[in-house]
N, C-alpha and C positions, 0 to 999 in steps of 0.2 A: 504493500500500500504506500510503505516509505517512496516506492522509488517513481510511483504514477505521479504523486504530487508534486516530485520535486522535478518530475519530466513536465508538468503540469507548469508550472511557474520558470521554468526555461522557456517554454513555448509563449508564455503570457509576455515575457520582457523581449521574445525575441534574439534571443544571444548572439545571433549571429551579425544582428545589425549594431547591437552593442558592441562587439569586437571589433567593426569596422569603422567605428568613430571612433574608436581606441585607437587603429591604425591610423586613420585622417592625422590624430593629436601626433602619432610618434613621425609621420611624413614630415607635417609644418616644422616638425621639429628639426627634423636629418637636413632639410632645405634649406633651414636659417642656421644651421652651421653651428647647431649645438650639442656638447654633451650630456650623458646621461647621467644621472644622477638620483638623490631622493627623491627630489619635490618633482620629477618629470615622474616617478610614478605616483604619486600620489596627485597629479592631472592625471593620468591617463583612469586609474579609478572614481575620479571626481565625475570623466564625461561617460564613461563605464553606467555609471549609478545613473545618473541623469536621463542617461538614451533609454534602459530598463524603462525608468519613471516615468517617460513620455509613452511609450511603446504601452506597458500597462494601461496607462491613463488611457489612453485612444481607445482599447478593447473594454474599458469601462460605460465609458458614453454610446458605445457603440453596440452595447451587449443586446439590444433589441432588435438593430439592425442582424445583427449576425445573429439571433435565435433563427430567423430564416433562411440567411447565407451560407452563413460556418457556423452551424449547431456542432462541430467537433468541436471550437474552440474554449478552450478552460473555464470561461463565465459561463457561455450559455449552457454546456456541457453540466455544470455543478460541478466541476472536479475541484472550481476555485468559488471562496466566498465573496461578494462583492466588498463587504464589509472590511475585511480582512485585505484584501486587496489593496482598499484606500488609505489602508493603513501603514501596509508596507511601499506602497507609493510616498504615502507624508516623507518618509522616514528617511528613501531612498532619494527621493530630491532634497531634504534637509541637510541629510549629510555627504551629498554630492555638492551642496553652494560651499559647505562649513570646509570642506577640503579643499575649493578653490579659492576660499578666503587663505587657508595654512600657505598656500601656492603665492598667491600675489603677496603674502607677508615676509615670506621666505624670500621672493627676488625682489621683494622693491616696487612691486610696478602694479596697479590695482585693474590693469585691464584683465585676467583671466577671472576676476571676482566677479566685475562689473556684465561681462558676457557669460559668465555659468548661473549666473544672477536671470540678467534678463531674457536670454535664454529657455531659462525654466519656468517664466512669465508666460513667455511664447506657447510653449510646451502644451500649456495649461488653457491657454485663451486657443490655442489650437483644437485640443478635444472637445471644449463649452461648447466654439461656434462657427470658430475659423475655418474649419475643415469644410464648412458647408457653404461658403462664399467661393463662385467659380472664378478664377485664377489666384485669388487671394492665399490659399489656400495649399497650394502648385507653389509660389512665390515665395511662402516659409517655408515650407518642407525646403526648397534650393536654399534658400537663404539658412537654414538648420545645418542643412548637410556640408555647406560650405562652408561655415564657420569653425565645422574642429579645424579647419586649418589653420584657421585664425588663432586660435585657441594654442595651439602646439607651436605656434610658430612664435606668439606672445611671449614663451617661454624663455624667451634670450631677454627680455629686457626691454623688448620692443618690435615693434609690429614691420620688420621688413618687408621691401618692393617687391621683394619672390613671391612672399608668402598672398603676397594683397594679388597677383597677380594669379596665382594658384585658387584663390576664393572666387575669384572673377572667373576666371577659367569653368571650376567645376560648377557656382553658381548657373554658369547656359548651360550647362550639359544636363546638369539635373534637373532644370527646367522644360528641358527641352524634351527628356524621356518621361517627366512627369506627363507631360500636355500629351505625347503620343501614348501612355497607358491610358487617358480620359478618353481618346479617340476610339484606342482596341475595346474599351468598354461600352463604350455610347449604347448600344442595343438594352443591353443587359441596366444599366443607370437609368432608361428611360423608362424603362418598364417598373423599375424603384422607385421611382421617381427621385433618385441625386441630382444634385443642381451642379452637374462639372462643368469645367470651360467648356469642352467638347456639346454638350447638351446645350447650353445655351446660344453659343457661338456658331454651334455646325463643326459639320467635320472639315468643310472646307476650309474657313477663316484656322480653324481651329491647328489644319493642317498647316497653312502658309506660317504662321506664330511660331512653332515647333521649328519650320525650317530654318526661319530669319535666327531663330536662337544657337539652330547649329552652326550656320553659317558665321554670328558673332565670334563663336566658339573656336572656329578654324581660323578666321580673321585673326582674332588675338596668340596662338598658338605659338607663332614662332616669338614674340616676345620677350619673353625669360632669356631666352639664346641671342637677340640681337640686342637686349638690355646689358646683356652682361653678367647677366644671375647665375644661369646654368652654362655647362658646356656642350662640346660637340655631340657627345653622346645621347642628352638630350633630343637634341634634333632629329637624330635617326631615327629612332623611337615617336618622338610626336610625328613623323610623315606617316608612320602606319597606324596611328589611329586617326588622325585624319582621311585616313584613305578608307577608314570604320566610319566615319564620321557622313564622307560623304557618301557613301553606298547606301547609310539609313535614311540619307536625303531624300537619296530616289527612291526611293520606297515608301515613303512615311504616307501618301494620296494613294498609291496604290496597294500596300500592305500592312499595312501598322502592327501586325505582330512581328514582323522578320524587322521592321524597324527598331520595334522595342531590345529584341534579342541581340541586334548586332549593336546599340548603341553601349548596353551596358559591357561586353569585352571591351570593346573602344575606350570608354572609360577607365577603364584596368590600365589598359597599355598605358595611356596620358598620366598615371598616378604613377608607373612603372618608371616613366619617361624620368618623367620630373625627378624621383629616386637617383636614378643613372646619373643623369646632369648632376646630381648635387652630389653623392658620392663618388664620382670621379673627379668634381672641383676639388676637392678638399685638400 
């Protein structure tokens, strides 16, 4: 029974998206050309707890919705108590801010507090209501997922040109696979009746948005490498997911699932990229 619940409450926080804003945090980090230390684990568990508390909190608001969608899932299922749930939420955004406080005290510098802080505002105001305003919604989740970079990259003492360029960067990417998963759903939302971009807007508008976002995406790409951030290795790397980039272009009007599927390896590469460049500067 021990090990249903405790698979029960991985599944509720999602762990694996947990481990990838973990990752985001140790990226912004390796990029701005820092060591590791105590206080960079103790951010990386800070955004650890925080992504859990969000991820939770979504399947709480949402627990009506998915008694109909994903009745497997740990609320509707009973496997988890609601009650209980909100509690281990309080607890896990409490002491995911109280550890990015210990972080900004330890270097000096109050931006990791200020964004693990408002952040978990967001978090929050994201499950209430955000989530159900079309693009608004699209807009934090990229602005969320963009920010461990910010986050990780803070961790030197201050917010470098890489790191703001790396936010930028994955900000349109994830914007831009968010808008095209509203697209692959539009049937299925509309029969929900969800108010996504794609529902409102149409597939078409809904489409050209998506692309103008990838295209920012490619536009800005070689930057880091002609700033002077990264190096040549870098570059190698960013032409093949750019060349991801653009093949979910042409697809996004005509197939938005193969769009969805090739943008997120593309994404991998560009995160890979960015590693390269900055560990072979060093």
């Amino acid at each position: 029974m021990g090990g249903l619940t405790t698979r029960a409450w991985l599944e509720l926080f999602r762990i694996k998206n947990c481990i990838m804003a973990s990752l985001a945090v140790a990226i912004g980090l390796v990029v701005s050309r820092e060591l590791w230390s105590e206080v960079e684990i103790l951010a990386l568990l800070s955004v650890f707890m925080i992504t859990g508390a969000g991820n939770a909190l979504n399947d709480v608001y949402d627990i009506e919705i998915d008694r109909v969608n994903k009745p497997d899932r740990p609320l509707p299922s009973g496997r988890l108590e609601k009650s209980v749930v909100m509690r281990a939420v309080s607890i896990l955004f409490i002491v995911g801010i109280l550890l990015s406080l210990v972080v900004s005290l330890e270097i000096d510098f109050f931006f990791p507090f200020a964004l693990a802080l408002i952040n978990s505002v967001l978090l929050w105001s994201y499950g209430v209501v955000l989530k159900r305003l079309p693009l608004i919604g699209n807009i934090l989740i990229s602005y969320l997922t963009a920010s461990t970079f910010l986050y990780g990259g803070s961790l030197t003492g201050e917010v470098m040109g890489v790191v703001i360029v790396l936010f930028i960067l994955s900000f349109f990417a994830t914007l831009s696979r968010e808008v095209v998963k509203s697209i692959e759903d539009v049937e299925g939302d509309k029969i929900g009746g969800a108010n996504t971009i794609a529902v409102v807007w149409g597939t078409s508008k809904s489409s050209t948005f998506a692309v103008l976002c990838i295209l920012i995406t490619i536009a800005l790409s070689p930057l880091p490498y002609l700033a002077g951030f990264l190096k040549e290795s870098y570059l190698m790397l960013v032409v093949v997911a750019d060349a991801g980039f653009l093949y979910a272009l042409t697809q996004i009007h005509k197939n938005p699932t193969t769009a969805s599927t090739i943008l997120k390896p593309s994404m991998g590469i560009a995160l890979v990229a960015f590693l390269s460049g900055a560990i072979f500067g060093l």
